[in-house]
NUGUGU-836819 format. One record per residue (C-alpha): residue number from 1; x, y, z. Coordinates in pm, 1 decimal, always signed. Example, Ala and Ser with C-alpha at 12.3 -4.5 7.8 and 13.67 -1.06 7.14 Angstrom:
BEGIN
+-----+----------+----------+----------+
!  nr !       c1 !       c2 !       c3 !
+-----+----------+----------+----------+
!   1 !  +1230.0 !   -450.0 !   +780.0 !
!   2 !  +1367.0 !   -106.0 !   +714.0 !
+-----+----------+----------+----------+
// end
This chain:
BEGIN
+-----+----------+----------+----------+
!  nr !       c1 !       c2 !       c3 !
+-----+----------+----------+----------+
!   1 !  +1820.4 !   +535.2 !    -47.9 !
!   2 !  +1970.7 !   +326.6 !   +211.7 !
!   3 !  +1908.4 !   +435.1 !   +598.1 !
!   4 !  +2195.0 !   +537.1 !   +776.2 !
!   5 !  +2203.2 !   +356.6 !  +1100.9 !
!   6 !  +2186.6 !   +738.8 !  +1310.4 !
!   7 !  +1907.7 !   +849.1 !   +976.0 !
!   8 !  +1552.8 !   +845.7 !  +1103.3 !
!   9 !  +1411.8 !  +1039.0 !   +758.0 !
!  10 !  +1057.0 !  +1098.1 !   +776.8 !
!  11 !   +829.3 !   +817.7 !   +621.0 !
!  12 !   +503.9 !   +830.0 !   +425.8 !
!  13 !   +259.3 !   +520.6 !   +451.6 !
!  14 !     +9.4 !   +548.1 !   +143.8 !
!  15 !   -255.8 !   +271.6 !   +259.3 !
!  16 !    -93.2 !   +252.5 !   +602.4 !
!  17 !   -468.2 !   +199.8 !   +766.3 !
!  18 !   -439.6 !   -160.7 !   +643.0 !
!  19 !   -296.9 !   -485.8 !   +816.1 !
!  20 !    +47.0 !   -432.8 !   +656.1 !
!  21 !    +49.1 !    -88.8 !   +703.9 !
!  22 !    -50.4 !    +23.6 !  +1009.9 !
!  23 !   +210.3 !   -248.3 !  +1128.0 !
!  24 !   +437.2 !   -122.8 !   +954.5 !
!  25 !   +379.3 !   +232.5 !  +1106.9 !
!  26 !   +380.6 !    +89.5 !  +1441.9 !
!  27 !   +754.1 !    -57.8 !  +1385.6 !
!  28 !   +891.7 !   +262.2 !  +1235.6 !
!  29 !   +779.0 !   +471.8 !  +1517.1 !
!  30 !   +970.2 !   +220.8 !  +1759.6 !
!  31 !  +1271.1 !   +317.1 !  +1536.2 !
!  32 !  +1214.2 !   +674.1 !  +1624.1 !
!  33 !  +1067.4 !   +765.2 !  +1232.0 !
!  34 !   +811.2 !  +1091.5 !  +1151.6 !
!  35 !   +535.3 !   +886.4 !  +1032.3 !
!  36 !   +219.4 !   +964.8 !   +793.9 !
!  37 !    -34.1 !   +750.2 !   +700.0 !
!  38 !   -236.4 !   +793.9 !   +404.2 !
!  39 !   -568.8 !   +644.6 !   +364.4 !
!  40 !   -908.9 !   +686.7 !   +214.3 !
!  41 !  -1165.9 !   +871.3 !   +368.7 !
!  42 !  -1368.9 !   +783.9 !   +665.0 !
!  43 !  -1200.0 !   +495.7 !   +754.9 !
!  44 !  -1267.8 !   +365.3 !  +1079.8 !
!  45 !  -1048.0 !   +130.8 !  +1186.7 !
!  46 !   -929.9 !    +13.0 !  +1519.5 !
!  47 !   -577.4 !    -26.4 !  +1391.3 !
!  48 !   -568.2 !   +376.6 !  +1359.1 !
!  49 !   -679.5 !   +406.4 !  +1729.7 !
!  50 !   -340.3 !   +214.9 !  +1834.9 !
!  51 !   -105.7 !   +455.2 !  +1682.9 !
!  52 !   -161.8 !   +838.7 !  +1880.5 !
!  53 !   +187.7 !   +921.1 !  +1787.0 !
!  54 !   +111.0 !   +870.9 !  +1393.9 !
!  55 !     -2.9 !  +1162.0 !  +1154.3 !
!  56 !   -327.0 !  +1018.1 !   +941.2 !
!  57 !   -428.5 !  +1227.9 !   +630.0 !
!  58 !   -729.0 !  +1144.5 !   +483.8 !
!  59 !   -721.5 !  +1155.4 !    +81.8 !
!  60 !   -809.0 !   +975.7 !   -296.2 !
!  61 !   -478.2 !   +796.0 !   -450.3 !
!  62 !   -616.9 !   +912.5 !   -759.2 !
!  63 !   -556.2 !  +1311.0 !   -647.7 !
!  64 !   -238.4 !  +1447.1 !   -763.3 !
!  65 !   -373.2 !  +1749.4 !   -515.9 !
!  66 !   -392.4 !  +1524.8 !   -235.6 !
!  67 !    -28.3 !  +1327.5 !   -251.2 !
!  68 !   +178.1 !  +1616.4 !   -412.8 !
!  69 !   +255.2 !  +1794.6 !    -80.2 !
!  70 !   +328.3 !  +1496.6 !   +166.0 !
!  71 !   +579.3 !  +1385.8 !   -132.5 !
!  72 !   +743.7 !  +1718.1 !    -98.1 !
!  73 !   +833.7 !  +1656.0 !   +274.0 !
!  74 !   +839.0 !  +1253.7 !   +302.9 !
!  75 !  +1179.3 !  +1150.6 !   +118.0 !
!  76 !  +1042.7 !   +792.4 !   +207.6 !
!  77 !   +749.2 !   +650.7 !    +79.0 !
!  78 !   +600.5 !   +337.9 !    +96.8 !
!  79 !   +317.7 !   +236.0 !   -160.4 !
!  80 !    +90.4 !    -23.3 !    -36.7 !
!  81 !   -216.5 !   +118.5 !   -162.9 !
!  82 !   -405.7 !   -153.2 !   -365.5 !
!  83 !   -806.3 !   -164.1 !   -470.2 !
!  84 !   -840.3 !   -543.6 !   -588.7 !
!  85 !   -814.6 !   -849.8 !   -429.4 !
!  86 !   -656.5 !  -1150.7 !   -630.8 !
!  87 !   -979.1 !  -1375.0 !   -641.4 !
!  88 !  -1198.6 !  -1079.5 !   -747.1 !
!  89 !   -958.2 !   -914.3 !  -1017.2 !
!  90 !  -1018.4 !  -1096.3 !  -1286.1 !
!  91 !  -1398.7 !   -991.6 !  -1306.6 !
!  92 !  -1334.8 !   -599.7 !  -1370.0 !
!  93 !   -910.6 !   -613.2 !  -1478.4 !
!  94 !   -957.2 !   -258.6 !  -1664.9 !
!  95 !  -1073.5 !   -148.7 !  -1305.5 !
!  96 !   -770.5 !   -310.0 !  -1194.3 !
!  97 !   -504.8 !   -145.7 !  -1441.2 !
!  98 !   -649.4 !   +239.0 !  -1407.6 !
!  99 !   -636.4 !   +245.3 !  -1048.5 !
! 100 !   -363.4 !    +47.8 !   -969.6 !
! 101 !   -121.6 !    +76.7 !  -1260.4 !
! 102 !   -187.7 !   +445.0 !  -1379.1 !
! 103 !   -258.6 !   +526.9 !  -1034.2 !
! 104 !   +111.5 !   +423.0 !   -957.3 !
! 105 !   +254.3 !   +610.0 !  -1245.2 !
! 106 !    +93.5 !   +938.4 !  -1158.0 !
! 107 !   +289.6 !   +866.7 !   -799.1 !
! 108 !   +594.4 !   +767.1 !   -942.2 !
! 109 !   +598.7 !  +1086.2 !  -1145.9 !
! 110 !   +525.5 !  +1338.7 !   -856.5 !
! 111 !   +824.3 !  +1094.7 !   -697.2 !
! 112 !  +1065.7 !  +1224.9 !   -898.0 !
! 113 !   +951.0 !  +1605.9 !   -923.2 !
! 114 !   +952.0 !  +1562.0 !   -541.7 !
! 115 !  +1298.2 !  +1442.6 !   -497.2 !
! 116 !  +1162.9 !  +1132.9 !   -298.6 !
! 117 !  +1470.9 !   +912.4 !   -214.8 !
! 118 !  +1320.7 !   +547.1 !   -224.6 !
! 119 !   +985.0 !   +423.8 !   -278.4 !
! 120 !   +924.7 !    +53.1 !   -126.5 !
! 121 !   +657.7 !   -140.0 !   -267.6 !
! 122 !   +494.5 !   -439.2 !   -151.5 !
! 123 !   +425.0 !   -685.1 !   -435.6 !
! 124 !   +279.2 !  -1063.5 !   -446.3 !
! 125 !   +452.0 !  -1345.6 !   -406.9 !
! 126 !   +171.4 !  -1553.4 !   -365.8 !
! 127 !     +2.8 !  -1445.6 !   -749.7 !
! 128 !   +330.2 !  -1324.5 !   -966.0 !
! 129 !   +501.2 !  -1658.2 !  -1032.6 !
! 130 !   +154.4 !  -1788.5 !  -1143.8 !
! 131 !   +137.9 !  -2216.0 !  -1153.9 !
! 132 !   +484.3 !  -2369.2 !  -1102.8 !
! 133 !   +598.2 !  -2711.5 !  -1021.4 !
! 134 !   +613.4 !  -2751.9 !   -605.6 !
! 135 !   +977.6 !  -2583.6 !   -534.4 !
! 136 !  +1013.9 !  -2268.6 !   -370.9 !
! 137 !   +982.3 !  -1992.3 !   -615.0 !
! 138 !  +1313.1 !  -1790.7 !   -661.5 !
! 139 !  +1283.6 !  -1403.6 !   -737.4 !
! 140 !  +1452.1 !  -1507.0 !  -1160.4 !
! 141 !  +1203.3 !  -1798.9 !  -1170.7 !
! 142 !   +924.9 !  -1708.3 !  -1520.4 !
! 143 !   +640.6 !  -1550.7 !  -1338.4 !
! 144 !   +330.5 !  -1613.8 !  -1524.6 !
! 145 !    +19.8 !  -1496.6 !  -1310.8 !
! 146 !   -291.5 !  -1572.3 !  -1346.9 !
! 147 !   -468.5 !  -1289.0 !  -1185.4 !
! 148 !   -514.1 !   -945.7 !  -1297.8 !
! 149 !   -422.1 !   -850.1 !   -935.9 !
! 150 !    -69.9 !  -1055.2 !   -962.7 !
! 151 !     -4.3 !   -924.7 !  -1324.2 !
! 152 !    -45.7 !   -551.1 !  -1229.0 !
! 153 !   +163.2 !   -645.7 !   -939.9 !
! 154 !   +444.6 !   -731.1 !  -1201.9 !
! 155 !   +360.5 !   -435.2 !  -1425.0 !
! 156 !   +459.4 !   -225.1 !  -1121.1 !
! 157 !   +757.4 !   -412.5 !  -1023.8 !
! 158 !   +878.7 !   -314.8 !  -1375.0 !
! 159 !   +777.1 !    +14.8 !  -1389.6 !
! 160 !   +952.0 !    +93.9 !  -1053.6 !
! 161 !  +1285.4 !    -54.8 !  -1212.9 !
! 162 !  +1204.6 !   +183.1 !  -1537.1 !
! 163 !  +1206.3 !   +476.6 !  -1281.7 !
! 164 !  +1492.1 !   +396.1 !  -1113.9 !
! 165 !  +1706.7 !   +350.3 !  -1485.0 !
! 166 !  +1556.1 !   +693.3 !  -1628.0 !
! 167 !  +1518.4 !   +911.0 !  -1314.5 !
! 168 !  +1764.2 !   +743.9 !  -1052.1 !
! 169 !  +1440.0 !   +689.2 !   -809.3 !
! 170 !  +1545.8 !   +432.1 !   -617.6 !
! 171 !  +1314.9 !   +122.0 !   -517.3 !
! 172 !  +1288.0 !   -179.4 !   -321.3 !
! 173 !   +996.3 !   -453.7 !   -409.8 !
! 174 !   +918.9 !   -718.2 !   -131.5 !
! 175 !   +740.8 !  -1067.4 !   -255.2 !
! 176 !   +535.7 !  -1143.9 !    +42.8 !
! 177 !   +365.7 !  -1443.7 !    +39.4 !
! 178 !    +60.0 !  -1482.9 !   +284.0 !
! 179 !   +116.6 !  -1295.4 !   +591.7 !
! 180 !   -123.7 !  -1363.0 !   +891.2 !
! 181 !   -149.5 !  -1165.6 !  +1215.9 !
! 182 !   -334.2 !  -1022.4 !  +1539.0 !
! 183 !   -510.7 !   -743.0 !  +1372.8 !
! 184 !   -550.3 !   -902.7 !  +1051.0 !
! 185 !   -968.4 !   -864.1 !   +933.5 !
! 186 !  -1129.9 !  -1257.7 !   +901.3 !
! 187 !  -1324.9 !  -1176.5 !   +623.5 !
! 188 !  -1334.3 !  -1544.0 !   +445.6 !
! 189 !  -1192.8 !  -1369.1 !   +148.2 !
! 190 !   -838.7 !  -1299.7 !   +229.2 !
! 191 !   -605.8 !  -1456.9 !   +525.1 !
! 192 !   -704.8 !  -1813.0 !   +536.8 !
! 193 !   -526.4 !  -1806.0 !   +937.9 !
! 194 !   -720.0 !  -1569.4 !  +1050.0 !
! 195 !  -1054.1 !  -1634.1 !   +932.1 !
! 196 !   -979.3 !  -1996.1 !  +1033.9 !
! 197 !   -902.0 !  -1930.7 !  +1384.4 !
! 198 !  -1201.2 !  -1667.4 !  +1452.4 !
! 199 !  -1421.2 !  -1975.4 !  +1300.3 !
! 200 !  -1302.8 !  -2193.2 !  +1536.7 !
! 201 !  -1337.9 !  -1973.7 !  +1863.4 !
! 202 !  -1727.6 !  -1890.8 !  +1719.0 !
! 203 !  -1787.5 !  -2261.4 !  +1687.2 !
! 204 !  -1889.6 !  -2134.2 !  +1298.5 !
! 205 !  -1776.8 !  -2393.3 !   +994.0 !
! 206 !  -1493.7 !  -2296.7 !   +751.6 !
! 207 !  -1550.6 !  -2297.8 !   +391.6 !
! 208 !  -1216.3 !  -2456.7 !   +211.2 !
! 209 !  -1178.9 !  -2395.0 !   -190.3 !
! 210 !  -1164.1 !  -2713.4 !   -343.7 !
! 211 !  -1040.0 !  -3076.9 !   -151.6 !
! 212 !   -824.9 !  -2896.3 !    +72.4 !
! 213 !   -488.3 !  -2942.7 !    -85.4 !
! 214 !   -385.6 !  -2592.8 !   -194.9 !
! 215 !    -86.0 !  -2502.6 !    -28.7 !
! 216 !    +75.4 !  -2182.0 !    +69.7 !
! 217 !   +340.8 !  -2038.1 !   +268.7 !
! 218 !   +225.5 !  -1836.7 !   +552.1 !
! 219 !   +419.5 !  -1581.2 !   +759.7 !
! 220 !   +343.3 !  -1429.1 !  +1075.6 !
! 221 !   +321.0 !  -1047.6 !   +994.8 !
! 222 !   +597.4 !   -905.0 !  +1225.4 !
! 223 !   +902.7 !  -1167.1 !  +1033.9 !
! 224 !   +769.9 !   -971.4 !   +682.0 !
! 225 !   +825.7 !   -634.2 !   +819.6 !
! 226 !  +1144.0 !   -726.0 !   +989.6 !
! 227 !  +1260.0 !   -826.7 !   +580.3 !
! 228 !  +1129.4 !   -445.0 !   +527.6 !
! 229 !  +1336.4 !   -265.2 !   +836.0 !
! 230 !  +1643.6 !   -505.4 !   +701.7 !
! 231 !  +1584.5 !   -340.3 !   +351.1 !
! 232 !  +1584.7 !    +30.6 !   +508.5 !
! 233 !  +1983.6 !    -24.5 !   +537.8 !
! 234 !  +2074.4 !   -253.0 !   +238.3 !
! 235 !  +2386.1 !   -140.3 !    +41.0 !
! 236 !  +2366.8 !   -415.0 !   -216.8 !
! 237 !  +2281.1 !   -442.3 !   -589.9 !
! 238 !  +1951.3 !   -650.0 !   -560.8 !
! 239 !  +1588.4 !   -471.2 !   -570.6 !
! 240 !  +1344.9 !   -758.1 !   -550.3 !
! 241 !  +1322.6 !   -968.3 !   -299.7 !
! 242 !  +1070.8 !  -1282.0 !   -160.6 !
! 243 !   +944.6 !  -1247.0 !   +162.7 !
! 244 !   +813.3 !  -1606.2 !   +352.8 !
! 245 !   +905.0 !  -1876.7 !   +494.3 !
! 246 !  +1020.7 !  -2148.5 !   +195.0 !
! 247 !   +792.9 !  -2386.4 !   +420.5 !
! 248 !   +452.2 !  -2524.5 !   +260.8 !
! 249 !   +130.4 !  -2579.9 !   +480.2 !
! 250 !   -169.7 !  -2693.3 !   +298.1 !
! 251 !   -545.3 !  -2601.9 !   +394.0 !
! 252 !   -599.2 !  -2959.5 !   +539.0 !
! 253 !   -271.6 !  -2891.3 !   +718.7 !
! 254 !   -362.4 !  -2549.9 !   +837.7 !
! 255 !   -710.1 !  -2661.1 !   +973.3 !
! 256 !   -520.0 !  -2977.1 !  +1151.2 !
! 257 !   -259.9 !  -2750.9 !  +1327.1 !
! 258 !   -519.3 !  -2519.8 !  +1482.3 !
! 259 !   -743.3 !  -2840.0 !  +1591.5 !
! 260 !   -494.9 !  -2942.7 !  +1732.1 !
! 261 !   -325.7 !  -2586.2 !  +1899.1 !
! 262 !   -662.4 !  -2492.5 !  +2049.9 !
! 263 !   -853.9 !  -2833.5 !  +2126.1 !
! 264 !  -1139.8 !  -2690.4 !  +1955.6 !
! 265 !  -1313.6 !  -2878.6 !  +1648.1 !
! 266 !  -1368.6 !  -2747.1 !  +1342.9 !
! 267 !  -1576.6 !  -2794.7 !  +1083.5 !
! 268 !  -1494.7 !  -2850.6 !   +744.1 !
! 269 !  -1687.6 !  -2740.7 !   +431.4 !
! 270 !  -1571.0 !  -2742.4 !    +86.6 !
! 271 !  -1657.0 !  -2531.1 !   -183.9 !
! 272 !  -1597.5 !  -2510.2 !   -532.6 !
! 273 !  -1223.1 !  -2456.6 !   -648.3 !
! 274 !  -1145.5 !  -2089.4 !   -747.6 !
! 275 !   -990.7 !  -2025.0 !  -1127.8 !
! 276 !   -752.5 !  -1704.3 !  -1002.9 !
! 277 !   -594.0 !  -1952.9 !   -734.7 !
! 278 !   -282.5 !  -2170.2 !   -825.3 !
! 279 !   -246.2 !  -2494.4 !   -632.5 !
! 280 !    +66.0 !  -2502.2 !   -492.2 !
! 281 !   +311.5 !  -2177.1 !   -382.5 !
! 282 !   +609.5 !  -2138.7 !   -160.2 !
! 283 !   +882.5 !  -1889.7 !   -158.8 !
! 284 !  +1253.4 !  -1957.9 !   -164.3 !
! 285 !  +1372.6 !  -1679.7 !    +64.0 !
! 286 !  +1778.9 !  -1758.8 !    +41.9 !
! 287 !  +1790.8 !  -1403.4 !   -151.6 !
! 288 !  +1660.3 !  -1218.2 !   +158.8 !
! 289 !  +1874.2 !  -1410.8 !   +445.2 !
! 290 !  +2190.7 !  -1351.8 !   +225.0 !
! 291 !  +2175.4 !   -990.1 !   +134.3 !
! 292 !  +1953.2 !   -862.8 !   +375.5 !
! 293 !  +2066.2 !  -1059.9 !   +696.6 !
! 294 !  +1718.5 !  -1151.5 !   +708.8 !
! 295 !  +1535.4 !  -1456.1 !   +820.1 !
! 296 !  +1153.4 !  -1579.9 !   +935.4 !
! 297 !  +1185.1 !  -1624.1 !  +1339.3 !
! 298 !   +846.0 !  -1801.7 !  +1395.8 !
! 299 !   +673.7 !  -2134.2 !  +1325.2 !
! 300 !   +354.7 !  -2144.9 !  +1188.1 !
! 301 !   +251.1 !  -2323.0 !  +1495.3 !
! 302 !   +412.9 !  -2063.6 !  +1702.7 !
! 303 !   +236.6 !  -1824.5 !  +1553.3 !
! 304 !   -129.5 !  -1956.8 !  +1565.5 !
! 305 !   -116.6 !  -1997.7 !  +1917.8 !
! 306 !    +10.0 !  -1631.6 !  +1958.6 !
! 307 !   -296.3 !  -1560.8 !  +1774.4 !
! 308 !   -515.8 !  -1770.9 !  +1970.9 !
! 309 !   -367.9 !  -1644.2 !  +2284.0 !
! 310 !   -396.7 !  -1299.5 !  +2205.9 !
! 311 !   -761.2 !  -1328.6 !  +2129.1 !
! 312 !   -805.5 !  -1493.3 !  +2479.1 !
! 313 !   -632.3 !  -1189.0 !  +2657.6 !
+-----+----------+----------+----------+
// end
């Protein structure tokens, strides 16, 4: 369901509490959409206080009850509901399949009794293509993860495409690679920016996996959701698309560039190397600034210092 440029259709966020989510909510009101959130239960989060004008329902992704009616009136949905993180999948993967897999299927089939238009799903660039030799990734590159959170990713991915051949439910999937942001929780456990910046403003060491060399592509939250709005109006033939910045940055690198961004020191420690983690990722993007007239705008440099100097103000 492409947007119409004068369409504002109303737009349901399932998991919009979270970092992507909640900016994603924030953008679509700019664009003048009705906007629900979706969440779990007693969630407090800060992000919710920033968005008056949004609807939040409270309810379990594992209800039918709870997600059949906001189908009914939301003819756009976006899924990113998810309950496993990729360095802790591996240790419960059944977990991982019933509530992320099944979960998805029971939404995908109230989807089509619902007459939703699109669904858009946000999947993982950073786990699906698995170990690769260090060139950007390309959407028909083998993917061979080595997760259980980046092979359900690809189980949905192909599910969604199933939909859309037996039930015409149409679907757009978004690779993101390791987006980074103001609002983003430093937990040590995911968003290596974040967590590195808050640990050098509290004067607090951070811990590295392995000798520092694992590199990644990050992207400042606000270029992936542009790649999203572009998507609302795409006309074209392609479903699947990566979402970063084809540019590599290591962990040495990272902790270098915000040294040297906020002439503050910070500590190094290095841990153990984790199994779930692949050495080396980056995402060739050339499918997204082709069809979707879609391109990163910021540096990685720009964008730590707009972190830094947003935690200053």
């Amino acid at each position: 369901m492409p947007e119409d440029r004068g369409e504002r259709v109303p737009a349901l966020i399932l998991g919009g509490a979270g970092f992507l989510g909640s900016n994603l909510a924030r953008r679509l009101r700019e664009r003048a959409h009705a906007v629900t959130i979706f969440d779990r239960p007693r969630i407090s989060d800060q992000r919710l206080h920033t968005l008056p004008d949004v609807r939040h329902v409270e309810g379990d992704f594992q209800n039918e009850a709870d997600l059949r009616p906001l189908l009914e009136s939301h003819p756009l949905v976006f899924h990113f509901i998810g309950s496993t993180l990729p360095c802790s999948s591996n240790e419960n993967p059944s977990y991982d399949v019933e509530t992320n897999v099944v979960g998805t299927l029971r939404l995908l089939d109230m989807a089509v009794a619902a007459g939703v238009r699109r669904v858009v799903f946000p999947s993982s660039g950073g786990t699906v293509y698995g170990p690769s030799p260090e060139v950007p990734r390309r959407e028909d590159d083998p993917t061979h993860p080595i997760s259980s959170y980046g092979i359900t990713k690809l189980v949905v991915e192909k599910y969604l495409e199933l939909y859309r051949r037996l039930f015409g439910l149409d679907y757009l999937c978004f690779r993101f690679s390791n987006p980074y942001g103001e609002d983003q929780t430093s937990t040590g456990v995911l968003g290596a920016v974040s967590t590195f910046i808050q640990c050098a403003r509290s004067g607090q060491p951070v811990e590295i996996w392995g000798d520092g060399s694992t590199t990644r592509d990050y992207i400042l939250v606000d270029d992936a959701i542009d790649a999203i709005l572009c998507g609302l109006e795409y006309r074209g033939d392609f479903r699947l698309f990566n979402v970063g910045t084809g540019v590599g940055t290591s962990l040495n690198e990272l902790v270098t560039a915000i040294r040297s961004i906020s002439g503050q020191e910070l500590e190094v420690r290095c841990c153990a190397g984790r199994r779930a983690d692949v050495p080396w990722n980056v995402l060739d993007v050339s499918r997204a600034r082709t069809e979707l007239g879609w391109r990163p705008a910021t540096t990685l440099e720009a964008g730590i210092a707009r972190l830094w100097n947003a935690l200053d103000g």
